[in-house]
N, C-alpha and C positions, 0 to 999 in steps of 0.2 A: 600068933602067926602059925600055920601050917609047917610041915618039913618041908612043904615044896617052896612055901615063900623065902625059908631062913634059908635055903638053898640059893635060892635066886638071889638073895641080899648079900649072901656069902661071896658069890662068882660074881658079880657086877660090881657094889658099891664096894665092899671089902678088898678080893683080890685086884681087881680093875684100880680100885682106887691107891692101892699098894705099891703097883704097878705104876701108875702115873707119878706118884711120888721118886719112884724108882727115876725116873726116865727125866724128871729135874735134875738128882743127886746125879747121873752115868755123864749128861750137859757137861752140868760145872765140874766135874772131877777133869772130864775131859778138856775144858776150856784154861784151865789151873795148871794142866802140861804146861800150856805155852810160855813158860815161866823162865826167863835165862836165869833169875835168882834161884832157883833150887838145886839144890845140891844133889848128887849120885845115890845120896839114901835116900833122901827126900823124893825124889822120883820113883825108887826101887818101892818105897810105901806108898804112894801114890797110885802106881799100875797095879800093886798088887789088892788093896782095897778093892781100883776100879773094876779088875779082874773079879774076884769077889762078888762083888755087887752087881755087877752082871752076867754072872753064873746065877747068884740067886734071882734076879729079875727074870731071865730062860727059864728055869725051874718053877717061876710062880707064873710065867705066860704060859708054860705048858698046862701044867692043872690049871688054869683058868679055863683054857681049849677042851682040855679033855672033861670037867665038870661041865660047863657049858654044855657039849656035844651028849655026854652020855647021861648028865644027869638033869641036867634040866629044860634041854629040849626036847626030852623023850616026854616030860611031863606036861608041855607045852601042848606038845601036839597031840596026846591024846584027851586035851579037854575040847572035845567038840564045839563047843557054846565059843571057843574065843575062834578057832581055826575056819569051823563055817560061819560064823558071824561075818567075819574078814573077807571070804571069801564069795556071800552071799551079795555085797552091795558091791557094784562097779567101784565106787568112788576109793573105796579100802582096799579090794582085792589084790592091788598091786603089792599092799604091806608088807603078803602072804605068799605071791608068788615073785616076785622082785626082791623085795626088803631081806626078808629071812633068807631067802636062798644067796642072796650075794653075801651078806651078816656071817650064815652059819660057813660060806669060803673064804670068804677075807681075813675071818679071825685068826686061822692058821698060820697067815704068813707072819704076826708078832713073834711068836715063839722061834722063827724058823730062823728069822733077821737076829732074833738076840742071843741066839743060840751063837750063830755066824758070829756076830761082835763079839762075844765072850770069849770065843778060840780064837779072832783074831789077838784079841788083847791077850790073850793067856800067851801066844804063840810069840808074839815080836817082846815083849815084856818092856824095859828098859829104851830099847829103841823104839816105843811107839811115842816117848817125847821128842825125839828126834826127826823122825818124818810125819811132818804135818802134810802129806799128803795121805799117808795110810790113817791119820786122824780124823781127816775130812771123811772114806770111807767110812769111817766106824760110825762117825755123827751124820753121814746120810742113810745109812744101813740104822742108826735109834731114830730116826726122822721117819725112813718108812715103815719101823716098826710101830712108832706110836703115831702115825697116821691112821695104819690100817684096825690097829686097838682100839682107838679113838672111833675111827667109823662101825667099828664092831660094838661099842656100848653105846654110843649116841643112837644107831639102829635099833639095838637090843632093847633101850629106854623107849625112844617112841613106838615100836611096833607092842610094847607092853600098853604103853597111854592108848594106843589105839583102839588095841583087842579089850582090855578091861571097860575103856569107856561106852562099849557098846550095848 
């Protein structure tokens, strides 16, 4: 494999998939609040994990954004052979000026949403098992973070199957 490949394996299937793993564990930690059997410590180590856990999930969405954007779509697009390829036939074009362009904006808002969740959980601590309404936030704000994740590798995957298979 090339530097550019183990790059592109690094940012996609590694931190991507890191990430997703991430956004199972942030779920059930969240969903294990709702718990009238736990106790005042038990909560206290609960939030502070979940806090934890997604400070590092913010932290590994961000450098997934920032390696994506500076490292490996800079190497993307100066391989001519995949970019005019794409770009030559009607039928793919859109990969290239559709695909990629919403892909390389969409991916931003992961980082932005879990960053958000992280200070919210860092901020309420203890009383976030107590309003399950500010809980609902936190799990629609990781819902539309790993939505737009999600459309940002799923894109990032096929607009690769595309460009290579040509």
């Amino acid at each position: 494999m090339t530097d550019h490949e183990i790059w592109a394996v690094l940012h996609g299937a590694v931190f991507g998939g890191i990430l997703f793993l991430g956004f199972l564990a942030a779920a059930a930690a969240l969903w294990n609040l709702d718990r009238a059997e736990l106790t005042p410590e038990g909560v206290s180590a609960r939030v502070r994990r979940l806090s934890n856990g997604l400070w590092a999930m913010a932290i590994l969405a961000w450098f997934t954004a920032l390696t994506g954007t500076w490292v490996v779509f800079p190497w993307y697009m100066q391989d001519a052979t995949l970019v005019s390829g794409l770009l030559a036939d009607p039928n793919t074009s859109g990969w290239q000026t559709f695909a990629m362009e919403w892909k390389s904006h969409v991916a931003w808002i992961s980082p932005m949403l879990l960053t958000a969740s992280a200070a919210v959980v860092s901020a309420s601590r203890e009383d976030l098992a107590a309003r399950k309404n500010l809980r609902r936030v936190v799990v629609a704000a990781l819902g539309l973070a790993l939505a737009t994740a999600a459309a940002a590798g799923v894109l990032g995957a096929l607009i690769t199957r595309v460009a290579t298979d040509r």
